[in-house]
N, C-alpha and C positions, 0 to 999 in steps of 0.2 A: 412252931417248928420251922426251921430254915427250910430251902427247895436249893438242888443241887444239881448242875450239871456236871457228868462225867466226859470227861474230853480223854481221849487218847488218840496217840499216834501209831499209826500200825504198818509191819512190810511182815509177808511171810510168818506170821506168828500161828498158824493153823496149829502145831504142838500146843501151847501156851492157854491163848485168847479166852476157849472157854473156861479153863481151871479159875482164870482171874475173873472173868465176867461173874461166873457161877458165885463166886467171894462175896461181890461187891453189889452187883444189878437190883437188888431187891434196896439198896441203898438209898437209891439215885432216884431223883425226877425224871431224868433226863438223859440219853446216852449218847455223846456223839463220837464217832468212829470216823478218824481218817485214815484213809489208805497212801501209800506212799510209793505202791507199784509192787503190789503183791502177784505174786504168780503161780502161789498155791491158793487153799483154800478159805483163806482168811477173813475176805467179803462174805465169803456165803457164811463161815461160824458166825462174823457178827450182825447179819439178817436176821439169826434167832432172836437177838437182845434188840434190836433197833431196828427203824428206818432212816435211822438219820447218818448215814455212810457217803461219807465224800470222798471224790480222788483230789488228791495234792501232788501235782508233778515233781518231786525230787528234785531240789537245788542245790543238795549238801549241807543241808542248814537246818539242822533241827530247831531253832528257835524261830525259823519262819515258819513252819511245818506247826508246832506247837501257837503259837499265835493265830492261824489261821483256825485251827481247831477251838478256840477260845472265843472268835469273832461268829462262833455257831452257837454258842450257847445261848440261854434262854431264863437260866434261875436266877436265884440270889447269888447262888455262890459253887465254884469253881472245883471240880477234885479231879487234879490230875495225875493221871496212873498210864503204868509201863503195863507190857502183859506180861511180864515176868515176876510180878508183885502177887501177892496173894493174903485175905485177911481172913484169922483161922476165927476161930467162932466166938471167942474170948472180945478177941478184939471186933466183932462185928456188931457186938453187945455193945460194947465201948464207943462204937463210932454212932450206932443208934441214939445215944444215950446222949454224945455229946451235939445229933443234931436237932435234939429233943430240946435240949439247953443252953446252947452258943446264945451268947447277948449279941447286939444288934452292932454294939459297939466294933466288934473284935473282925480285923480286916484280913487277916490268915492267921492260918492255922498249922502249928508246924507237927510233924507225927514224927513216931521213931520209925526209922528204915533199920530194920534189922536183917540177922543171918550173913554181914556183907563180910566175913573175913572168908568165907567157903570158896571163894569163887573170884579171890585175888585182882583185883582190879588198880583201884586207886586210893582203897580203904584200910585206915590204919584201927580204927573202931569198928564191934563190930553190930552196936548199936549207936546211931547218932537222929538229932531232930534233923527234918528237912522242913522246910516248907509243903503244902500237899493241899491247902484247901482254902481257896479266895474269894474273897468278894467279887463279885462280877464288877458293879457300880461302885463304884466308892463315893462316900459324902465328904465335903470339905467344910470343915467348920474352924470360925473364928474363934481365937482365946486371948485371954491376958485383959484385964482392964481395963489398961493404958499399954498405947504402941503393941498396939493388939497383933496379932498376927496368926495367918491360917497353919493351923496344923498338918504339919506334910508327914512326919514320918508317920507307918504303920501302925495301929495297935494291933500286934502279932500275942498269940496265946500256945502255948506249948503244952501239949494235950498228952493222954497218957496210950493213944494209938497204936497199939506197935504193927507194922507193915511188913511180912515176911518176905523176904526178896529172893526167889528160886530162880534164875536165869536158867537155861539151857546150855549154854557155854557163856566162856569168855570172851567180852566185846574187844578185848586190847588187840587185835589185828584192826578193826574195824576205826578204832579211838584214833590207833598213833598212826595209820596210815590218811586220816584226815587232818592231824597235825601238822604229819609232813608236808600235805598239798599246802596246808594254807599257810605256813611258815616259807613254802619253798618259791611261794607267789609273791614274795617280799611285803604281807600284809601282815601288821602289826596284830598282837594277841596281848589283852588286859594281863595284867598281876595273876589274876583268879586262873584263869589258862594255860598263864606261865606256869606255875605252882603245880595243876593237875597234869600237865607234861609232862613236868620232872618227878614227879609224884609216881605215874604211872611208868615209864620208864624205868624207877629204881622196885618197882614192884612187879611186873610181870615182867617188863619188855626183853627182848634177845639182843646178843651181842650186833645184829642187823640192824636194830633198830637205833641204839646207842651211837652207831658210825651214822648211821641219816642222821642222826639229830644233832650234831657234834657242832656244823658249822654255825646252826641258829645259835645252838646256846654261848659259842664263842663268842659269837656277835652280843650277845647278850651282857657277856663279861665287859663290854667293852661299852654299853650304852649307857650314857649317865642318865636316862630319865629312867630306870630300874632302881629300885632301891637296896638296901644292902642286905636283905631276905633274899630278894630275887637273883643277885651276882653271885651270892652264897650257893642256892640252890642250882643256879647256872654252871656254876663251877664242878658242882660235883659230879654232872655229865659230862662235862668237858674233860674232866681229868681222866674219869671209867672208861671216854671214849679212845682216850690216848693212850692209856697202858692199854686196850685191846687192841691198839693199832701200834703197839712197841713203841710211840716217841715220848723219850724218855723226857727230853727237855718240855712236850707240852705238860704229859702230866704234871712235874716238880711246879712248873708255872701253876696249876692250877688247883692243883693241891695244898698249896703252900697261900694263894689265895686265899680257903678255904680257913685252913689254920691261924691264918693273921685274923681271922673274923670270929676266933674262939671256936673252931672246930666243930666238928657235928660227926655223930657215928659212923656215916655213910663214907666219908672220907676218911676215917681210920679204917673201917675195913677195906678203904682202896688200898690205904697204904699196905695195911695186911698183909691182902692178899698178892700187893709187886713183890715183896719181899720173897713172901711162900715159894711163888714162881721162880724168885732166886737162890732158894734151898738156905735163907738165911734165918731161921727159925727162930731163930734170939729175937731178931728184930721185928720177926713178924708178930710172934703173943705178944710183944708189948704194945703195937698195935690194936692186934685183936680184945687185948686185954681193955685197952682204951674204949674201943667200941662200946664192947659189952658194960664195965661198971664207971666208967670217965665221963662219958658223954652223952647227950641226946640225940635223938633222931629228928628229919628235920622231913624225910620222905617216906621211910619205907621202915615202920614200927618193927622188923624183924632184923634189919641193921642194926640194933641194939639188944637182940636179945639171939634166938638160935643159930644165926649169919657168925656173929663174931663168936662164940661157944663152940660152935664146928669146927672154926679156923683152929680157936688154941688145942682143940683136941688133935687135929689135925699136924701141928706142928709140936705138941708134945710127943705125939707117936710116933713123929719121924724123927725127933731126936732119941727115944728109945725109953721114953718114961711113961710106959704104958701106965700105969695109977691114975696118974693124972689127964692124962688124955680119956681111961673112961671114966673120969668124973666129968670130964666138962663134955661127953659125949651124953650122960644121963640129965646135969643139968639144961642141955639143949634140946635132950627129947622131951624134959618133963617143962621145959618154958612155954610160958603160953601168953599172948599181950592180954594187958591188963585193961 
């Protein structure tokens, strides 16, 4: 049987910490707790579970925060958890069972993070694998023959775990007002960054947040080392941020961007919804229309489905075809992503 450290990073989670501890602790070898500047009671919940409680001074940086909590560990192997995570009893069998049986070989482990459409983040699924469980030490071994060479990537195993995800609220104030500092600091953000930006943006964010983010993502339009996903995706903030700011010439720029790169739902329902706002109702359900059965989504899984479904109800009923407007009002209520 493997040995496992539990690492988390903790602020303020006194609601939380024990429901997850209570889940998992009987798991674990080993529990390590960082604090990150709690000022409830958070240390004291997890002195029930551990002595192994550190402070980590807050640099804004959850991946130095998470790292250092990793340089405490002690086992074989690695599980790292939010306190907002909880595993029901199905799955604690399951995770028993898989540390009863894990080969030596297998260097993470990825589990499904479930429950995540409730609570509107940056998630289009509302089961996906994550990563969740590492090797502390990794072995490097040579293969091949001839012109032999060390094996670097992972042997990753995708397990049958599933991780119930209850948060307390929603982190999107917290996300995209860290976005904004570190975009606004002119320090570059990966592919993977960019994406969950615009991701989170066309999923929770507010019309506030769209105008902050407006100038990164035009600059982004405008970068050639971004590829043609990311000017795509770029584009379709920049266009949401411009019809909410009335410039009609930026949106047409960057909507039509968007369109020359074969279109994505989010950007028909921009157009949609310019239209809507001009009482041109023809032109807007053939948008909306687009949304819903033309095209994919590229951000925000309900830009394809109950987003553009409102709209055409919305602009059948103003033009006075009540029938059809509550049809596409019942299709939208009974839509659900898939």
């Amino acid at each position: 049987m493997i040995t496992i450290s539990l690492c988390m990073i903790v602020k303020n989670e006194e609601k939380l910490l024990a429901r997850c501890l209570d889940s998992v602790a009987d798991l674990m070898d080993e529990i390590i707790i960082v604090d990150t500047g709690s000022t409830d009671k958070t240390k004291e919940i997890a002195a029930r579970y551990t002595d192994k409680i550190y402070d980590f001074e807050w640099i804004n940086d959850f991946a130095a925060a998470r790292n250092f909590a990793f340089s405490k560990a002690g086992m074989e192997y690695i599980y790292s958890a939010d306190a907002d995570e909880v595993l029901d009893e199905e799955n604690r069998k399951a995770f028993m069972e898989l540390k009863k049986t894990l080969l030596p070989e297998i260097d993470i482990v990825q589990m499904y993070y479930g429950n995540q459409l409730s609570f509107g983040t940056i998630y289009n699924f509302d089961k996906e694998l994550r990563p969740k469980l590492y090797k502390r030490l990794r072995t490097f071994t040579w293969a091949e023959p001839i012109h032999e060479q060390v094996i670097m990537k992972p042997v990753i195993y995708d397990s049958d775990v599933i991780i119930t995800h209850m948060p307390e609220n929603n982190h999107k104030d917290r996300d995209l007002a860290a976005f904004a500092r570190i975009t606004s600091s002119g320090e570059p953000i990966s592919k993977r960054l960019h994406n969950i930006y615009a991701k989170e943006l066309f999923v929770s964010g507010e019309d506030k947040d769209f105008l902050n983010a407006a100038e990164f993502f035009e600059g982004s339009c405008q970068d050639t080392e971004r590829s043609m996903d990311e000017i795509k995706e770029a584009a379709c903030v920049a266009a949401r941020a411009a019809r909410l700011n009335g410039d009609l010439a930026k949106f047409l720029k960057y909507a039509l961007k968007v369109v020359a790169c074969d279109g994505c739902a989010e950007i028909c329902c921009e157009l949609g919804q310019y239209f809507l706002e001009r009482k041109d109702f023809d032109e807007a359900a053939v948008w909306f229309y687009n949304a819903a059965y033309e095209t994919e989504c590229i951000l925000n899984i309900h830009s394809s489905g109950d987003i553009p479904l409102r709209g055409l109800a919305e602009c059948y009923r103003s033009m006075g075809n009540k029938e059809q407007a509550d049809e596409y009002e019942k299709l939208a209520t009974e839509w659900k992503p898939e």
